[in-house]
C-alpha positions as CSV (number, residue, x, y, z in Angstrom):
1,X,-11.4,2.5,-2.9
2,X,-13.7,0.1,-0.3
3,X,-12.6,0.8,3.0
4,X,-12.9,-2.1,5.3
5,X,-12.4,-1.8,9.4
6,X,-12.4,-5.5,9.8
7,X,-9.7,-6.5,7.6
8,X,-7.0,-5.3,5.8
9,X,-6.9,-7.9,2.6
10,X,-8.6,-11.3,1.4
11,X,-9.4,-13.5,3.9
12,X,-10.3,-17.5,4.0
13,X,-12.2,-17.7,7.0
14,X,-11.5,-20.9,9.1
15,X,-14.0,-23.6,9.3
16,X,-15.7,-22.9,12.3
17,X,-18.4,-25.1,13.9
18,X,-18.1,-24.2,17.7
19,X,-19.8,-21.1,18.7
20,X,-23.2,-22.9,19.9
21,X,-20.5,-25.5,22.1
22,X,-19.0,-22.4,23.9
23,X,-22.3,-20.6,24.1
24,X,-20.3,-17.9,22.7
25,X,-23.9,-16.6,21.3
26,X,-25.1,-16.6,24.6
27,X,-22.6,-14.4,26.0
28,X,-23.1,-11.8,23.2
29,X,-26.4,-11.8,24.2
30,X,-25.5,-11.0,27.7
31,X,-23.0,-8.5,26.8
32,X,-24.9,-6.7,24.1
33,X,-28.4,-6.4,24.7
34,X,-29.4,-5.3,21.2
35,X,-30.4,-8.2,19.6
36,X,-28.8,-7.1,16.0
37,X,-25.8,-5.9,17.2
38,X,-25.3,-9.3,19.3
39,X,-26.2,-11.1,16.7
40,X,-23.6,-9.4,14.1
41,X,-21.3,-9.8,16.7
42,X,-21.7,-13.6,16.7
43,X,-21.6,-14.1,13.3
44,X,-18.2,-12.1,12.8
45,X,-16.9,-14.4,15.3
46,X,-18.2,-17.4,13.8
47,X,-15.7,-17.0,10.6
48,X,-12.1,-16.6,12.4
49,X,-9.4,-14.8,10.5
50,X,-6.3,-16.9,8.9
51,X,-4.3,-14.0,7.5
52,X,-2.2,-13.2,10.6
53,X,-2.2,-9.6,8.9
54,X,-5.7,-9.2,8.9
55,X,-5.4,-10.3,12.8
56,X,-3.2,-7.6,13.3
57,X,-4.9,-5.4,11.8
58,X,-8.0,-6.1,13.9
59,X,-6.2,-5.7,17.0
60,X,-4.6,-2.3,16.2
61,X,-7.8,-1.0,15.7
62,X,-9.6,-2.5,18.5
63,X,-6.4,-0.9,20.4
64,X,-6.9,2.9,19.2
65,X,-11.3,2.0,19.8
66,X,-10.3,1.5,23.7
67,X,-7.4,3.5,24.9
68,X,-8.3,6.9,22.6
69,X,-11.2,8.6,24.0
70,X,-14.2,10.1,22.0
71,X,-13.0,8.1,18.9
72,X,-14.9,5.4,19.2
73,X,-18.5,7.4,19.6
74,X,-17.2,10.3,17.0
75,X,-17.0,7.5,14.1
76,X,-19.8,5.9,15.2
77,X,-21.8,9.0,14.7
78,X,-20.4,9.5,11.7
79,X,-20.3,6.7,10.2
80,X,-24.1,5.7,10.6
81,X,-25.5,8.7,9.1
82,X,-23.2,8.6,6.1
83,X,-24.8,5.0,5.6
84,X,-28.2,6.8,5.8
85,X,-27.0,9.1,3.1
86,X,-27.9,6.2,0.7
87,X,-31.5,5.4,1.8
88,X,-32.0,9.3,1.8
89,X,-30.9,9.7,-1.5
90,X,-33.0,7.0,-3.1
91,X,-36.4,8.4,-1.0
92,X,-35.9,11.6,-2.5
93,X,-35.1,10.5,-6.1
94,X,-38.5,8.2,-5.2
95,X,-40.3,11.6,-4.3
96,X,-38.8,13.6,-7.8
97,X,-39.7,11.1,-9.9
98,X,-43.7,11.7,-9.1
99,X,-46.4,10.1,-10.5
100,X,-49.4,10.3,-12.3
101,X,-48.2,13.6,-14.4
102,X,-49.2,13.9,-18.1
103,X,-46.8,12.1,-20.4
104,X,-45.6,14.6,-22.8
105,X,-41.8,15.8,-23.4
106,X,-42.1,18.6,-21.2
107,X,-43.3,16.6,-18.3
108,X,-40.8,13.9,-19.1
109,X,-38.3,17.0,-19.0
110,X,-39.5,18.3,-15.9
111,X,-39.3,14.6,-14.2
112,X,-35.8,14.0,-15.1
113,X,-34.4,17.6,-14.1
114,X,-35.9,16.7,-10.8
115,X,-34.0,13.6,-10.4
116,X,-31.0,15.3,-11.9
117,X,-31.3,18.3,-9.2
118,X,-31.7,15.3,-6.5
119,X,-28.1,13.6,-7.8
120,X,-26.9,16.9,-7.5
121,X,-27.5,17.1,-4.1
122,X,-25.3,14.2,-2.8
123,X,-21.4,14.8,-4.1
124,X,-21.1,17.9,-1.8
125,X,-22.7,15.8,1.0
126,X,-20.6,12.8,0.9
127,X,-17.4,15.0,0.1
128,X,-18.4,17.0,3.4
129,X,-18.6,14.1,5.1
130,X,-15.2,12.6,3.8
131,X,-14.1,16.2,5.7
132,X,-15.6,15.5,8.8
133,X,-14.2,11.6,9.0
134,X,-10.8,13.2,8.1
135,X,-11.0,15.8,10.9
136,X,-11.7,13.6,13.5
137,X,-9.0,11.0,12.4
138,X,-6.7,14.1,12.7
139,X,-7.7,15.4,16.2
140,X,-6.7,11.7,17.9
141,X,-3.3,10.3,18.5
142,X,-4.8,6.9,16.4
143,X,-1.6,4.6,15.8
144,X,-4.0,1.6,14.1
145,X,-2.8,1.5,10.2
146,X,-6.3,1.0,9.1
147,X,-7.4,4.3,10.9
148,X,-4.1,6.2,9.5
149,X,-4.7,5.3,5.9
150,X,-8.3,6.1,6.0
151,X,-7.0,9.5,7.6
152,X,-4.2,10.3,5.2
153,X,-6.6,8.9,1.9
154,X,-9.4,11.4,3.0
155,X,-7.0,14.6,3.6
156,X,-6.2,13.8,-0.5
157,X,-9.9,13.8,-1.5
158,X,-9.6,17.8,0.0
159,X,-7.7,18.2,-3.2
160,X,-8.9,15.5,-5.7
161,X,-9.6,17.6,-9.1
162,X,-12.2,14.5,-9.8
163,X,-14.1,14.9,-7.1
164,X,-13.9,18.5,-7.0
165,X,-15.4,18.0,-11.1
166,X,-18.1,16.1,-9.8
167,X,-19.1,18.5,-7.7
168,X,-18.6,21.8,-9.5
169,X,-20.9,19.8,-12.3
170,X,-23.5,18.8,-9.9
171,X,-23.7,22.7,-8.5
172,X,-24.7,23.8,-12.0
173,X,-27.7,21.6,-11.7
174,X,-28.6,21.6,-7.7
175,X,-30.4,25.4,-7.7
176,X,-31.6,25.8,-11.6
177,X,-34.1,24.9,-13.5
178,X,-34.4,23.9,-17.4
179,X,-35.2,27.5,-18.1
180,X,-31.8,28.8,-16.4
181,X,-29.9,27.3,-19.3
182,X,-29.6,27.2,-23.2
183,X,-28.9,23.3,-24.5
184,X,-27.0,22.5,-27.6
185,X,-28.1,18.7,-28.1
186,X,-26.0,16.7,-30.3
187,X,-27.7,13.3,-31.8
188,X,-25.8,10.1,-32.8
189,X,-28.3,8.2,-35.5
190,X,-27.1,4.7,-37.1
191,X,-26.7,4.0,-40.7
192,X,-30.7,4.3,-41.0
193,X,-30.1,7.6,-39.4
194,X,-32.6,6.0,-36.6
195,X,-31.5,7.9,-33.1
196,X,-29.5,5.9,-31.0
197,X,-28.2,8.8,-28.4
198,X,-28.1,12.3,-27.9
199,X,-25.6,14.3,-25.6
200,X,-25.2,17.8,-24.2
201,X,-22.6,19.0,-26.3
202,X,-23.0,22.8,-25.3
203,X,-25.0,24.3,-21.9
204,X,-24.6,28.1,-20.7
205,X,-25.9,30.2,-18.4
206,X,-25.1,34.2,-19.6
207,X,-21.7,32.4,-21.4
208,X,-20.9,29.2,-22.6
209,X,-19.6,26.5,-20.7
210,X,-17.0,24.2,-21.6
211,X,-14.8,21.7,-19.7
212,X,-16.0,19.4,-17.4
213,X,-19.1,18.2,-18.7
214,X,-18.0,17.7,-22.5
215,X,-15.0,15.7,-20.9
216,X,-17.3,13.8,-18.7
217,X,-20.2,13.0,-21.5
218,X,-17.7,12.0,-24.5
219,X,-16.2,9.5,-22.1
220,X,-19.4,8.0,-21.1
221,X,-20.4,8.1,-24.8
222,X,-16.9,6.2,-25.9
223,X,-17.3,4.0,-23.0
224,X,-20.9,3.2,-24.4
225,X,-19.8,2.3,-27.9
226,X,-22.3,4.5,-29.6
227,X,-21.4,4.8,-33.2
228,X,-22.7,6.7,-36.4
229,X,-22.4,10.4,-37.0
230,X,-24.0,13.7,-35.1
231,X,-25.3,16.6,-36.1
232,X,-26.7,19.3,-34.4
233,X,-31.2,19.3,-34.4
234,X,-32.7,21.3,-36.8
235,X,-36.1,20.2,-37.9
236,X,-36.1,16.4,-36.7
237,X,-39.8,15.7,-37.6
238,X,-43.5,17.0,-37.8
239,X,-43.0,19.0,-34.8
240,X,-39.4,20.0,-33.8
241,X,-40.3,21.5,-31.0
242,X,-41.1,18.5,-29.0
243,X,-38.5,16.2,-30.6
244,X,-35.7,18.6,-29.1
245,X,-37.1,18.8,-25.7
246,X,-37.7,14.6,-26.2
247,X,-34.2,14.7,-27.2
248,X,-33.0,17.0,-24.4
249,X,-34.6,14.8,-22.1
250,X,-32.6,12.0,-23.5
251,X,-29.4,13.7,-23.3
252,X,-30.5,14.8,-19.5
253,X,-31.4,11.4,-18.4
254,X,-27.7,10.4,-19.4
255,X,-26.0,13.1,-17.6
256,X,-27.8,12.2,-14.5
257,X,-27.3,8.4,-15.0
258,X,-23.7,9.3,-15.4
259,X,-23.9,11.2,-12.2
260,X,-25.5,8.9,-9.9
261,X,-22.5,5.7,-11.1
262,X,-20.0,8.2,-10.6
263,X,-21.4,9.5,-7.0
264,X,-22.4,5.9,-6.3
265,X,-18.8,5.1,-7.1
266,X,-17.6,7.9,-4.9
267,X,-20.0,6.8,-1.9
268,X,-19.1,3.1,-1.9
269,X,-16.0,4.1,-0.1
270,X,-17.2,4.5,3.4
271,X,-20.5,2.6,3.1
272,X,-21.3,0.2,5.5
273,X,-18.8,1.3,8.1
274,X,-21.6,1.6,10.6
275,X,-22.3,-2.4,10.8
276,X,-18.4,-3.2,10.8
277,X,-18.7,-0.5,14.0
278,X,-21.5,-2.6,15.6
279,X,-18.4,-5.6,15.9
280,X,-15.8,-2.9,18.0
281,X,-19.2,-2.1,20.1
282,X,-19.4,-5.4,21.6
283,X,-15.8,-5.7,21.9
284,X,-16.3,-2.7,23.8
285,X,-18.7,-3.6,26.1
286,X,-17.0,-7.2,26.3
287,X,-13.8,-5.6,27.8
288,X,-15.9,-2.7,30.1
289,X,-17.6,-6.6,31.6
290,X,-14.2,-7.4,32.6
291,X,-12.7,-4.4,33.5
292,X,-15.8,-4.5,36.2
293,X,-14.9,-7.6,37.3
294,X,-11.3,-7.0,37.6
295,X,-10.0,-9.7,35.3
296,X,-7.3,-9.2,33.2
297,X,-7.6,-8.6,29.3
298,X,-4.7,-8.9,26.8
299,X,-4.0,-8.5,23.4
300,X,-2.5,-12.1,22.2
301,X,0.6,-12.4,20.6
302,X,-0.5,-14.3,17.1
303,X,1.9,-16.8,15.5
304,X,1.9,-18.7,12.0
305,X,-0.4,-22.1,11.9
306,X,3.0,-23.9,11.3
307,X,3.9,-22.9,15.2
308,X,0.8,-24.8,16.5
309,X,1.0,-24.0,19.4
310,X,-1.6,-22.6,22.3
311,X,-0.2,-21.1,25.4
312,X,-2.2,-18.4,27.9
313,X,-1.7,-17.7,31.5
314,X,-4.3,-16.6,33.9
315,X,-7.4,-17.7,31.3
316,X,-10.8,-16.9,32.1
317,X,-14.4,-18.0,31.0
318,X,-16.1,-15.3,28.9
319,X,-19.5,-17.2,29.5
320,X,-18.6,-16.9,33.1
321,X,-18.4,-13.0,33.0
322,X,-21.3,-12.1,30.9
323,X,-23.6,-13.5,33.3
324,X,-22.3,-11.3,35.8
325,X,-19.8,-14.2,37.7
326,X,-16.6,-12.9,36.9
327,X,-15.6,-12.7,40.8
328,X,-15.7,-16.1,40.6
329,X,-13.7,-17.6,37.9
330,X,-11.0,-19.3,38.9
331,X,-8.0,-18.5,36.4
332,X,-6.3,-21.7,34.3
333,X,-3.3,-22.3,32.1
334,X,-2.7,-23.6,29.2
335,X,0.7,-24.8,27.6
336,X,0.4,-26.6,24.8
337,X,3.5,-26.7,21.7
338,X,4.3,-28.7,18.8
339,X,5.6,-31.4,21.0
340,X,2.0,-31.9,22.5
341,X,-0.8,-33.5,20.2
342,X,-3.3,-32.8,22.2
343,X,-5.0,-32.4,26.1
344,X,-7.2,-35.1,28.0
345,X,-8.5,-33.6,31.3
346,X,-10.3,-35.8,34.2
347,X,-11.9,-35.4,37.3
348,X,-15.1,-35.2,39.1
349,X,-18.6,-34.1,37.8
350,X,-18.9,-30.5,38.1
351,X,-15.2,-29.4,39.0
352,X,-14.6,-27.5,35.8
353,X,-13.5,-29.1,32.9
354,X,-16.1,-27.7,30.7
355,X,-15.5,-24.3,31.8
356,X,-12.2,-25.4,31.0
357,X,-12.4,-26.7,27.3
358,X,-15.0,-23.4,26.5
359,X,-12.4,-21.0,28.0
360,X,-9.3,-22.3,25.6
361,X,-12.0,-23.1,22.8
362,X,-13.3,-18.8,23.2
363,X,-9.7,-17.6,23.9
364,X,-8.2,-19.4,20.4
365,X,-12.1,-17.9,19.0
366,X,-11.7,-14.2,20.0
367,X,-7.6,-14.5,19.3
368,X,-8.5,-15.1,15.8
369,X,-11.1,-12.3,15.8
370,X,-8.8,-9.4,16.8
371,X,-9.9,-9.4,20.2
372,X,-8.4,-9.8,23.5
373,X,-8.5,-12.7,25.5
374,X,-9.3,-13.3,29.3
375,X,-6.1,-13.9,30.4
376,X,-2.5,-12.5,31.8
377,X,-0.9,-13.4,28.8
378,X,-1.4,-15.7,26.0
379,X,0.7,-16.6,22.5
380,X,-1.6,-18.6,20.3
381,X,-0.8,-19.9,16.5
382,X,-3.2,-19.5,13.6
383,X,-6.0,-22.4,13.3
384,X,-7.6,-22.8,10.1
385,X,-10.5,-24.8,11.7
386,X,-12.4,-25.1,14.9
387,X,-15.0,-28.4,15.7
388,X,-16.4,-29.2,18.6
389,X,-18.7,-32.4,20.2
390,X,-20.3,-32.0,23.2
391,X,-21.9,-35.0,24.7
392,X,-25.3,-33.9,26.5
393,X,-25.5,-34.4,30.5
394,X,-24.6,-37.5,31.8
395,X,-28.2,-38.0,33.4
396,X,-30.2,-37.5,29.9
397,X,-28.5,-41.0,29.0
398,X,-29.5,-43.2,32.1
399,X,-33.1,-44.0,30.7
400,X,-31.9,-44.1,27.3
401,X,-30.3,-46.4,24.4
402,X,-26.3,-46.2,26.0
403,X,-25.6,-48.6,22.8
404,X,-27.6,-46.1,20.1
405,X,-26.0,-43.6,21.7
406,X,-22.8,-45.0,20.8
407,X,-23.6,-45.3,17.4
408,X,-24.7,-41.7,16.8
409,X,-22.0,-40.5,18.7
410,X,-19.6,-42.4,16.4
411,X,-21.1,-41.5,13.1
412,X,-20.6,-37.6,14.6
413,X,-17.2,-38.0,15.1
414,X,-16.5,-39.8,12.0
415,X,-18.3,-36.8,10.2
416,X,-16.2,-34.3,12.4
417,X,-12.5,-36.4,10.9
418,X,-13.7,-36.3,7.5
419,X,-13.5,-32.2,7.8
420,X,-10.5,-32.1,10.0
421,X,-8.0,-29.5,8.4
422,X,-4.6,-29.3,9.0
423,X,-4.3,-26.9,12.0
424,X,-7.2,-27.5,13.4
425,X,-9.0,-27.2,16.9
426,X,-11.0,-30.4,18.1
427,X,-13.0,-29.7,21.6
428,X,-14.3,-32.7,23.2
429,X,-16.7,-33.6,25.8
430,X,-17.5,-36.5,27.4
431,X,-17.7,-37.9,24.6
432,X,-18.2,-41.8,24.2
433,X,-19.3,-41.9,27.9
434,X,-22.7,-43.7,27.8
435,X,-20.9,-46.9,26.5
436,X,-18.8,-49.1,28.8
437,X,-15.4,-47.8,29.7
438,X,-13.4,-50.5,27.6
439,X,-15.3,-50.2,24.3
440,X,-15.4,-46.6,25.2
441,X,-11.7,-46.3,25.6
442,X,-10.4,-48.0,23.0
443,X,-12.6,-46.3,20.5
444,X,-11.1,-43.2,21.8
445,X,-7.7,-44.2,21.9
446,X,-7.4,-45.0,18.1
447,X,-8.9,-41.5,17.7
448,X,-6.7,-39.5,19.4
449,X,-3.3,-41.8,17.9
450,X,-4.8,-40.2,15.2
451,X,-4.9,-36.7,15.8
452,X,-1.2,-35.7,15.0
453,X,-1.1,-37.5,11.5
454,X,-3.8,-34.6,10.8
455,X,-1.5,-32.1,12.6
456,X,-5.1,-31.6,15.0
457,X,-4.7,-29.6,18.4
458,X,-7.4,-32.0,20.5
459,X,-8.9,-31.2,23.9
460,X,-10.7,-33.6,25.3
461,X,-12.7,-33.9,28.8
462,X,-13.8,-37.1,29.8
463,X,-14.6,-39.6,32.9
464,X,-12.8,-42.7,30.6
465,X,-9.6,-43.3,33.2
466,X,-8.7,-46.3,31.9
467,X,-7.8,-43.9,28.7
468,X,-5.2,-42.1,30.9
469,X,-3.2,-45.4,31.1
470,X,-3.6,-45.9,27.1
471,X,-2.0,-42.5,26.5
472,X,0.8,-42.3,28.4
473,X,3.4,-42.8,25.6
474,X,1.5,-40.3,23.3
475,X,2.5,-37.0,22.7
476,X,-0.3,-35.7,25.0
477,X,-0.4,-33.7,28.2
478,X,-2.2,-35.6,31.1
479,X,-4.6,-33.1,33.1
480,X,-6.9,-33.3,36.3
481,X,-9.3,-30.8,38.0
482,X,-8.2,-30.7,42.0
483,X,-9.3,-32.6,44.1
484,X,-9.1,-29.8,47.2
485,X,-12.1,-27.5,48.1
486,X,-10.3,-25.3,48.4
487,X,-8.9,-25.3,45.0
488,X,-12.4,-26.0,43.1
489,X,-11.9,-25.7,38.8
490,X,-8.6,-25.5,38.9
491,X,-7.3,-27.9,36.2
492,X,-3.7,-29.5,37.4
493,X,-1.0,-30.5,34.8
């Protein structure tokens, strides 16, 4: 079993071509110093769940991370050196293998007892640690179903007769030499009688052994579909001495390559928990920023695509608050259902509309991550693809080509409607605004009549007026930022 903390099943990512729009990787950066972590951070974000399960999922952990205390930091901990278990495990097996020794069978015997003493090691290790992640799951009231199976599957491994095989075999080997033990080898030749195998087919201490390892061997040799006959060595050559400890070596080099799939198998389990914790560390810090700040955080309630809808109450910028102004964002809704196609927002340079568009575009971003979102409230249905276009300042176009412009501009959105999927989230600033406002308009108008034929949630900032007029009988909510001081950002509908 692969144990994931980021989702629960398979998962189609939504296209997702935004993040560098919102500044989103900015604001990781901001919120989590460590450039890895940030960056892991970012890229989790940058492919938004789809499975409304998986969503859940997310959020239910991302719940029992922030309101359990110590739970968080304990499977971090733990988590992070399991992972190093792995890079341990191969340095040691680096340092048994040696180098430089005579090549003979006894030094080929000697090499590959100490790699088998080195597997050996690591069952008990990684079962102790399957203990330890169990006990902590057990000490907190965790209600997240993720955390709950992982609990309940590692309070079964405490009595797993495979596991506890593995390890009563690898104990023979940890603490003993070849010298501790007498070997029966048995030897499977072809129809030549050439040698294609050899296996332990008896090993004692003071008695003989029997059980595990003669289960575990003829398996791997059935599973290896090794044919011919066996017999036990007698005289295999010139000197028989040497072929038998050749041949023991042979049959010890399987035992451990047995070992180390079968521990590697075991191990896979838990591995790579400690990056998937480096995603709930950010989300972490994200919600301590606002928490500082005193805005309000909540988990959103996620509905199917088909619902397309995207309502919130109260939403905040996250760019905003990781750069420390989170006093002073001004709070905007957002209301938009089946019956809307889309958004078109107007009003003066530098009265919000950007922050506007980024703060629905992040809030529909983190939703679909498992996180919460700036706001009172919000209910937001699934989108299976987020684009953006973001015109540059209106001053970098005054010395330019307004007419080139155009043309580049157009060619981008074109490129942007030949990837529209059903669902989807278009973000758009300013765009077509170095042209004049009729060509400008009308451009956009066709557009945006288009929009609901590809079932496309738009949003759309923009200084075109004129368009206002145009889309009055569309399925489209008319928006402007205030014109009053005193109410600065704050987008009217």
């Amino acid at each position: 079993m692969k144990f994931s903390l980021l989702q629960k099943k398979e998962d189609q990512p939504a296209v997702c071509g935004i993040l560098y729009d919102l500044s989103i990787d900015r604001a990781a950066a901001n919120l989590v110093p460590d450039k890895r972590r940030a960056d892991y951070f970012t890229a989790v974000l940058s492919h938004p769940l789809t499975v409304r399960e998986n969503i859940l999922f997310r959020q239910q952990i991302y719940h029992d991370f922030k309101t359990v205390p110590g739970l968080f930091e304990e499977l971090q901990l733990l988590f992070t050196r399991y992972d190093r278990i792995k890079s341990d495990w191969q340095e040691m097996k680096l340092g048994a293998a040696g180098g430089g020794a005579e090549i003979n069978p006894e030094a080929l015997l000697e090499h590959t007892f100490s790699s088998l003493k080195v597997t050996a090691i690591f069952p008990s290790t990684i079962a102790s640690f399957f203990e330890s992640i169990g006990q902590t799951l057990r000490k907190h009231p965790i209600r997240a179903e993720g955390l709950i199976v992982m609990r309940d599957w590692c309070s079964d491994m405490k009595d797993n007769e495979a596991l506890d095989e593995l390890i009563e075999i690898s104990q023979r080997f940890r603490y003993q030499t070849p010298d501790c033990f007498d070997f029966t080898v048995s030897a499977v030749l072809d129809a030549a009688l050439r040698l294609s195998s050899c296996d332990i087919a008896g090993i004692s201490e003071h008695r003989q052994e029997s059980g595990g390892l003669g289960r575990l061997f003829s398996r791997k040799k059935q599973e290896d579909g090794f044919s011919g006959i066996s017999a036990e060595l007698s005289e295999a050559g010139e000197d028989p001495y040497s072929d038998a400890v050749f041949m023991l070596n042979e049959a010890l080099m399987r035992i451990d390559a047995a070992l180390t799939q079968v521990t590697n198998d075991v191990y896979e389990a838990f591995f790579g928990l400690s990056n998937e914790m480096m995603f709930y560390e950010a989300a972490l810090a994200y919600a301590g920023a606002a928490e500082k700040s005193g805005l309000p955080l909540t988990l959103p309630t996620i509905l199917p695509a088909e619902e397309d809808c995207i309502n919130a109450v109260g939403l905040r910028e996250p760019v905003l608050l990781s750069n420390g102004e989170g006093e002073r964002i001004v709070p905007n809704d957002i209301a938009l259902g089946k019956e809307s196609a889309g958004l078109l927002i107007k009003g003066l340079t530098d009265s919000g509309k950007t922050v506007y568009l980024r703060a629905v575009g992040a809030a529909q971003l983190f939703a679909q991550a498992g996180l919460p979102v700036l706001a009172e409230k919000a209910v937001m249905s699934i989108r299976y693809g987020f684009f953006s276009h973001f015109s540059s300042a209106e001053e970098a176009f005054l010395k330019g080509d307004a007419a080139g412009r155009f043309d580049q501009e157009a060619k981008e959105i074109a490129a942007i409607l030949s990837e529209l999927k059903p669902y989807s989230l278009l973000l758009l600033n300013e765009t077509f605004q170095t042209t004049s406002y009729r060509e400008g308009t009308e451009s956009m108008y066709h557009i945006l009549r288009y929009m609901p034929r590809l079932k496309t949630k738009y949003l759309f900032v923009t200084h075109l007026t004129r368009l206002f007029g145009y889309m009055e009988k569309e399925r489209v909510v008319l928006a402007r930022t205030s014109d009053d001081p005193a109410q600065r950002y704050k987008i009217l509908i």
